[in-house]
NUVOSE-385434 format. One record per residue (C-alpha): x, y, z. Coordinates in steps of 0.25 Angstrom, whole numbers, padded with zeros to 4 digits, always signed. Layout:
XYZ ...
//
This chain:
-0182-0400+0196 -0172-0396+0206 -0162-0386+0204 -0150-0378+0215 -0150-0365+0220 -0141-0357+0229 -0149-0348+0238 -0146-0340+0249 -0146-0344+0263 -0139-0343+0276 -0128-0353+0280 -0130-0356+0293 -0117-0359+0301 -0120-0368+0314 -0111-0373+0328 -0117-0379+0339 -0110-0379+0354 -0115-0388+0363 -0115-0389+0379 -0120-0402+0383 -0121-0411+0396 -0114-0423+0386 -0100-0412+0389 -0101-0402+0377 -0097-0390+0383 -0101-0381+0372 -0096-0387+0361 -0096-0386+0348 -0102-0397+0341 -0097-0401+0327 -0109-0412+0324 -0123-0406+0328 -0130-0407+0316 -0144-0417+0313 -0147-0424+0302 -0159-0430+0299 -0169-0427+0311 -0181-0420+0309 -0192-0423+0320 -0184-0421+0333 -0180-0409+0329 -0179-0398+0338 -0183-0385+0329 -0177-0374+0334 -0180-0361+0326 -0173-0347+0326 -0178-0333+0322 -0168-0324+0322 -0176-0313+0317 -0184-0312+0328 -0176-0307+0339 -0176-0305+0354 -0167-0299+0365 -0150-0296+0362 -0140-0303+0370 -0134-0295+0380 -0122-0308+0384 -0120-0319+0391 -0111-0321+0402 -0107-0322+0416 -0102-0315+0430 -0089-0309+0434 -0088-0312+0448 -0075-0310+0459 -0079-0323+0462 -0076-0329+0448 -0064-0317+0446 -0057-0321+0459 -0058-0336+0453 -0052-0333+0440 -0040-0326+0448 -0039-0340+0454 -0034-0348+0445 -0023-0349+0433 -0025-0338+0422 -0026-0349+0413 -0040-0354+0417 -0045-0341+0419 -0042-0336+0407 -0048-0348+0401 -0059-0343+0409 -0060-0330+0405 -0059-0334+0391 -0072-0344+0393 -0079-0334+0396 -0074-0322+0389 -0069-0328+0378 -0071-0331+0363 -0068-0345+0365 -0077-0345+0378 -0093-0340+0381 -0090-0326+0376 -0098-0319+0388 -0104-0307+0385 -0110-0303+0397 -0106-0304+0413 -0111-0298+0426 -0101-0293+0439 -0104-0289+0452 -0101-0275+0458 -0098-0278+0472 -0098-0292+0477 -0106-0302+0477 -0107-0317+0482 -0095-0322+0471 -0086-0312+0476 -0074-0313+0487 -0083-0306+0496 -0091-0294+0500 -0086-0280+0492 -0090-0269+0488 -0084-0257+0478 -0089-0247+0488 -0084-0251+0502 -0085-0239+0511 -0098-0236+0516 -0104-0224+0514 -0096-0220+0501 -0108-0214+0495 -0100-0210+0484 -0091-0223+0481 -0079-0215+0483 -0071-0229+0488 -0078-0236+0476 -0068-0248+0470 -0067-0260+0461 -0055-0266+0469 -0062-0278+0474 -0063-0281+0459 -0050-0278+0452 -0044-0293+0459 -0054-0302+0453 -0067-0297+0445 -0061-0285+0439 -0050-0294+0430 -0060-0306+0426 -0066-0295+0419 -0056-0288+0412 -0052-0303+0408 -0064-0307+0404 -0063-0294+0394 -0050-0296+0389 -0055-0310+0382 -0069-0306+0379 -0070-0301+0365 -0086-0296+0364 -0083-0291+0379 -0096-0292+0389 -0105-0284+0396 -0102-0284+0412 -0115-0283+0421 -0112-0278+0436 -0121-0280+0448 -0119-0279+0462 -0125-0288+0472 -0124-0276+0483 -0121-0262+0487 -0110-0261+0497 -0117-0263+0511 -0115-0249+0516 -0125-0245+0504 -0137-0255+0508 -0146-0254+0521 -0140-0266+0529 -0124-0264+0526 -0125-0276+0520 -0120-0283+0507 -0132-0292+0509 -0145-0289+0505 -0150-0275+0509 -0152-0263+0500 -0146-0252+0496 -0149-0239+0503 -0154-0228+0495 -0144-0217+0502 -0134-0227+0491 -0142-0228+0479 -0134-0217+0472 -0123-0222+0477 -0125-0237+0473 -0128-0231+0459 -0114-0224+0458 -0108-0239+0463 -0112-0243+0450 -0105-0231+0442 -0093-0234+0448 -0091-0247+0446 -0093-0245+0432 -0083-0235+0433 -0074-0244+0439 -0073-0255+0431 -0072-0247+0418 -0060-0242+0426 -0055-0257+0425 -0059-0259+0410 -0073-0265+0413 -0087-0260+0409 -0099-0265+0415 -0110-0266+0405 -0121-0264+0418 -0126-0268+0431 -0137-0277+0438 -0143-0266+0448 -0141-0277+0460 -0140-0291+0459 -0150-0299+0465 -0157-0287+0470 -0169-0296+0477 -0157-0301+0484 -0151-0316+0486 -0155-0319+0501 -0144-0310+0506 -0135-0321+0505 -0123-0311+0498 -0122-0296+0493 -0136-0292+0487 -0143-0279+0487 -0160-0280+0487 -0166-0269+0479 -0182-0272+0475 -0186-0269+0459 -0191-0255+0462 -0178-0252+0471 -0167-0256+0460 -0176-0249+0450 -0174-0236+0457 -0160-0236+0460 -0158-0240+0446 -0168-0227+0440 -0164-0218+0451 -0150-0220+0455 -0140-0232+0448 -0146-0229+0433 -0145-0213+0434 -0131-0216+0439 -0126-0228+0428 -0133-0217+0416 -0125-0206+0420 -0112-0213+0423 -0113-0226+0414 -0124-0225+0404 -0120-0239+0397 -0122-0248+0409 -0134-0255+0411 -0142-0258+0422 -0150-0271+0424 -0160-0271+0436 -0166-0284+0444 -0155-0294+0444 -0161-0307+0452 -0169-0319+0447 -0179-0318+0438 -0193-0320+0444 -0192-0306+0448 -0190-0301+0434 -0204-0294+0434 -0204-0287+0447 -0189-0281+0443 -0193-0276+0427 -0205-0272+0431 -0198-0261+0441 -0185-0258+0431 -0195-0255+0421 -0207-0250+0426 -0206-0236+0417 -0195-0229+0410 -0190-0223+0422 -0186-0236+0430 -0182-0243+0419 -0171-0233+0410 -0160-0236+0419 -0162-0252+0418 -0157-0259+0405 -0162-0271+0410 -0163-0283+0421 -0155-0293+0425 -0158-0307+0431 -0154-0319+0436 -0158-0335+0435 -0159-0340+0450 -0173-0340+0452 -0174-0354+0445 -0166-0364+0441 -0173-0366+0428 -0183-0355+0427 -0177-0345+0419 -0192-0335+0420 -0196-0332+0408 -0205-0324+0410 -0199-0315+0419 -0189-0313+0408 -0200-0310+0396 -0206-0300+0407 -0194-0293+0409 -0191-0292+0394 -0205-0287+0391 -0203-0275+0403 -0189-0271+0396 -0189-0277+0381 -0177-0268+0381 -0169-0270+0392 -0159-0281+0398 -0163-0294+0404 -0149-0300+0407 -0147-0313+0416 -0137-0308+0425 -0132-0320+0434 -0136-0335+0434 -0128-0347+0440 -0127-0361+0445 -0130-0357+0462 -0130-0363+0475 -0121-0374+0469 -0106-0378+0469 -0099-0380+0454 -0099-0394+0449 -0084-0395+0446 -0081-0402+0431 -0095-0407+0433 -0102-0404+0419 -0112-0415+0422 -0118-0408+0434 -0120-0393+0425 -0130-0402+0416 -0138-0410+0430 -0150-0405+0436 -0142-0404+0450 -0140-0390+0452 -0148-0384+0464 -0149-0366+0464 -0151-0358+0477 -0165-0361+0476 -0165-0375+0480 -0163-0372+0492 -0166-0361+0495 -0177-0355+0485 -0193-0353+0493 -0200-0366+0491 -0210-0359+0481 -0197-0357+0472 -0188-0369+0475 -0197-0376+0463 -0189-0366+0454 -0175-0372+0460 -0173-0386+0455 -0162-0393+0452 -0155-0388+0439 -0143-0391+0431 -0136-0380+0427 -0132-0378+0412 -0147-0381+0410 -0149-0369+0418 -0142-0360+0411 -0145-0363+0396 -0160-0363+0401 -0159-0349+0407 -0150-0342+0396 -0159-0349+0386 -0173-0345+0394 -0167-0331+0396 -0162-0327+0382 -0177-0333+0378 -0184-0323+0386 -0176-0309+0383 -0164-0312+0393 -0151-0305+0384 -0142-0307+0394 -0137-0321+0402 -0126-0321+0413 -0120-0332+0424 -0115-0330+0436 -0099-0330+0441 -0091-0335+0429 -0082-0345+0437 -0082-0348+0453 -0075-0360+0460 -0079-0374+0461 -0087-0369+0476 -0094-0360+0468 -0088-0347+0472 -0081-0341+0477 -0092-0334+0483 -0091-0326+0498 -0106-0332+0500 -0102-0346+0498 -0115-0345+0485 -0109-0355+0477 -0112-0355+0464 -0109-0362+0449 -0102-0355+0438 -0098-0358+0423 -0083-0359+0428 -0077-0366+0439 -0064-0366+0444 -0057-0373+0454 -0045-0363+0459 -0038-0371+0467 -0036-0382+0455 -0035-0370+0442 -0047-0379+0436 -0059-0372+0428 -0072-0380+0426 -0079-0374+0415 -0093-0379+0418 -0106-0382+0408 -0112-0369+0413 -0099-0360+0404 -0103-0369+0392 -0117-0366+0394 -0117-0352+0395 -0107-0351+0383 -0119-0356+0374 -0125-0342+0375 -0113-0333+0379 -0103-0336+0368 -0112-0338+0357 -0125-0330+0361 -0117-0315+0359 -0122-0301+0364 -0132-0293+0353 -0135-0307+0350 -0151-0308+0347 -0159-0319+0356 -0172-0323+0345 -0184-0332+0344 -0183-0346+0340 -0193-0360+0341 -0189-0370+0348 -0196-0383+0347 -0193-0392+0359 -0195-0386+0374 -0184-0397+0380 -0173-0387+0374 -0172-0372+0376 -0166-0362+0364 -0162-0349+0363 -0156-0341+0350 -0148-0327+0349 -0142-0321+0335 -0129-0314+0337 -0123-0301+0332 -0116-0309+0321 -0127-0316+0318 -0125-0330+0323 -0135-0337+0331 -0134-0346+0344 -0145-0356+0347 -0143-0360+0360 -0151-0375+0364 -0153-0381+0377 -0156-0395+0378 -0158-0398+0393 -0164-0413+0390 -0155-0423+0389 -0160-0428+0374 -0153-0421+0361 -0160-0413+0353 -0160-0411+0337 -0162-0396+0334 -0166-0389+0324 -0164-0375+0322 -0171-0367+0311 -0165-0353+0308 -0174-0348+0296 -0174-0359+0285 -0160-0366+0290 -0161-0378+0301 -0149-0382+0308 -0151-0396+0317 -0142-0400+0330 -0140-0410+0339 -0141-0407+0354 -0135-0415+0364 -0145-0415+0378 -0143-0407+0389 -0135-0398+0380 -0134-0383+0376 -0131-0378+0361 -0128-0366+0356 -0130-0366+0341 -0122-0355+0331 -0128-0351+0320 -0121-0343+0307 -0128-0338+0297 -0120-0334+0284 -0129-0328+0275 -0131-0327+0260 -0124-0340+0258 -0129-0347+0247 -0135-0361+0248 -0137-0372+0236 -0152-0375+0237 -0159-0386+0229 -0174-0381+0223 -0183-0388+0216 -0187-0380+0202 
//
């Protein structure tokens, strides 16, 4: 005999945004349901309860180079800009990274502290920001409704501090290590003069240097961990107690030597709230190892990916179909030591990215950023003439903005994967697609799916005893939404 019941079970509310190489730019689909097919399904299945590392944000850089862009054309597009970014309707960044001083994507050479020998910064300022980079800021806060952490790191000390008075390469002289320290404070200071708190810094960017091609800094692992014990740490906990500080900074397949020395015992490692990296060591390797490694040396700490970009190329102008094609080439191509050029291939770019965020929240990463948020369609501007590819492109002289596949892509994560959110386990049955999965703070969860082979795929995803099925277009990336409303009542069938 059969007989109804009502029980109680959740409700599970689903939408599904889709990028794709067929022209979805994340879009929401309003068909993406299956019916009917059982054996090529791929079963996805999500635990929730068993939870990994808490999202720090997603984002992007704040670069005079982008600034000075958005000062160069009509309000309206930057605004629309900003809001794409910033904004509800747009990616919802929660995370970015500035440079103190310059750096390649600036105007030029400059530094805050410009007269040498002014051991006690008393010519320190700011101007050199207050045209350009200062403002995209303060915008960027006034749509941002969550807000967002700033990161700052400076690619060199002024010349007059380092041992060949230059601001290429070098190091910095120990008669300055105090001196560098209170170059952080005050920047600090300065900024929250201008309404802007920085979250923390990078200790140096790139600190193993980048061929002293523009302004860099070399420190070794043991040399940046004692500036930061005995010099910039003391100095941040007495004057800014709630900054952090990251150590390392550079590619990844270093990540051992670095940890190893930021945390080798309490006393180098209380200063440090974690490590930041970047992605150019390979164009498809994203190390995982090095990452597990460097979460098992500090469970508790940071692992933030601080810059990543499309390099050593020239934007592809309202050319979608170029973002999803393996023709991408990367420094290395060229110029990477035989033994590593195997690393280099050719790549195409939003597969890049959504393989690296995925690979990098998968193994303990909690934060993800890009590079400049918008350059020209040379790439730059950039005084070194270092072209490289960013989200947004603009061409000033025209007032056009190309929002390339890269701004979609990163969206996937950043608008929809929130800070506190909660990275956990899940099965994946098919290696040809790569998945990662996060609970919010309001308890939503985003799925994001990356299908890098050109057949679709039929999922399945299993959240307790609930199965939800979608279609996926190939060479595509989806962010699923889950809702759960609970203790809704359901009419169930039961045989008696």
């Amino acid at each position: 005999m059969i007989a109804s019941c009502k029980i109680k079970q959740d409700v599970l509310i689903v939408d599904v945004y889709e990028t794709s190489a067929i022209g979805n730019n994340l879009k929401k689909l309003a068909d993406f349901s299956i019916e009917g097919i059982q054996n090529s399904l791929v079963k996805i299945n999500l635990f929730p309860s068993k939870k990994r590392q808490k999202i720090t944000g997603f984002g992007g850089s704040f670069t005079e180079a982008s600034a000075y862009l958005l000062n160069n054309i009509s309000k309206k597009n930057r605004d629309s800009i900003i809001e794409a970014y910033f904004g509800e309707s747009g990616a919802k960044y929660s995370l970015t990274r500035t440079h103190m001083n310059s750096c390649d994507f600036s105007l030029g050479h400059y530094s805050y502290a410009p007269i040498a020998g002014d051991k006690n910064l008393e010519n320190f300022t700011i101007d050199e920001d207050k045209n350009d980079l200062i403002p995209m800021i303060l915008d960027a806060k006034k749509v941002s409704k969550d807000g967002f952490k700033i990161l700052a790191s400076p690619w060199t000390a002024p010349p007059w501090m380092k041992d060949n008075i230059s601001w290429v390469g070098g190091k910095l002289l120990p008669e300055y290590y105090d001196t560098w320290a209170l170059f952080f404070s005050k920047y600090v200071t300065a900024y929250k003069q201008e309404g802007i708190d920085i979250w923390g810094f990078t200790v140096e960017n790139e600190p193993l240097g980048n061929g002293d091609n523009w302004e860099s800094m070399q420190f070794s692992p043991d040399e940046m961990t004692n500036f930061v014990q005995h010099h910039l740490g003391p100095k941040l906990k007495g004057d800014y107690p709630e900054v952090k500080i990251l150590g390392y900074d550079q590619n990844r397949e270093h990540l051992k030597e670095w940890v190893d020395s930021q945390f080798k015992n309490e006393e180098t490692s209380k200063y440090f709230d974690g490590t930041a990296i970047h992605w150019y060591a390979s164009t498809f390797h994203y190390f995982p190892e090095e990452l597990q490694y460097a979460h098992q040396k500090a469970p508790n700490k940071y692992l933030i990916q601080s810059e990543a970009c499309v390099d050593a190329e020239v934007p592809k102008w309202k050319n979608d179909a170029w973002y999803w094609k393996k023709e991408a080439t990367d420094w290395g191509w060229d110029w990477a030591p035989e033994k590593d050029k195997h690393m280099h291939p050719k790549y195409a770019p939003v597969h890049r990215y959504a393989r690296d965020i995925i690979g990098c929240l998968n193994n303990w990463v909690d934060g993800w950023m890009d590079w400049n948020m918008v350059l020209n369609t040379q790439g730059g501007p950039n005084w070194f003439k270092n072209w490289c590819v960013a989200p947004v492109i603009v061409d000033t002289e025209k007032d056009e903005v190309y929002f390339t596949p890269l701004y979609y892509a990163l969206s996937h994560f950043s608008k929809f994967i929130r800070p506190e959110a909660t990275v956990f386990e899940l099965e994946n049955s098919d290696n040809e697609i790569m998945v990662t999965a996060a609970e919010n703070p309001d308890g939503t969860i985003a799925v994001v799916v990356f299908n890098e082979t050109n057949q679709s795929k039929n999922i399945q995803l299993s959240l307790g005893n609930q199965n939800i099925t979608v279609k996926m277009n190939g060479q595509s990336i989806q962010t699923i939404v889950i809702q759960r409303q609970e203790n809704k009542y359901s009419l169930t069938k039961i045989d008696i």
